[in-house]
N, C-alpha and C positions, 0 to 999 in steps of 0.2 A: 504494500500500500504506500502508496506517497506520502511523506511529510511536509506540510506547508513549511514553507521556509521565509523569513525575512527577508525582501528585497532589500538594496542598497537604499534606496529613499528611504525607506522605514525604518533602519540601524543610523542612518544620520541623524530622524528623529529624535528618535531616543538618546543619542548622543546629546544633541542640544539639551534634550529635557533635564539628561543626567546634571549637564555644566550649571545650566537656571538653576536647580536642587543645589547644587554645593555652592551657589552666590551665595543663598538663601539664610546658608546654614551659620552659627555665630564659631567666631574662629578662638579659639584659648587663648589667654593671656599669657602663656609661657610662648606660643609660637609665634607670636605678635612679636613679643620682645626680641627674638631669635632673630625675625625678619628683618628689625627695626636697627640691627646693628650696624656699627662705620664696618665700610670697605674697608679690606685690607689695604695699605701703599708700602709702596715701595718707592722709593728716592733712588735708589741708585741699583740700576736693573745691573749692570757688571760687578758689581760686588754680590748682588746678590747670588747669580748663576755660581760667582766664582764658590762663597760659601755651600750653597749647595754639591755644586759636581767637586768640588774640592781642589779647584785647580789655582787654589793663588798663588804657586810658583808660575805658572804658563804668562800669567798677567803680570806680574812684579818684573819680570823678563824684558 
């Protein structure tokens, strides 16, 4: 026997409907603050690499 199955139009549907639902929904105040935090910076992108991959003899050079 055949199973009806979901067309593409009606999986977008629902898709939409799902996103409206979670606008809806009230967000914690723990992941608020999580959100609400400073970007990381960085000032000085060659010392950083260098600290990371460990190479500040190649650059001191």
């Amino acid at each position: 026997m055949y199973k009806a199955r979901r067309d593409r139009h009606q999986q977008k549907l629902d898709q939409i409907q799902h996103h409206e639902e979670l606008e809806e929904c009230a967000v914690p105040d723990k992941a608020r603050e999580r959100f609400r935090r400073p970007p990381y910076q960085i000032t000085d992108p060659i010392g950083y690499m260098a600290k990371k991959y460990d190479i500040k003899k190649e650059i001191d050079a």
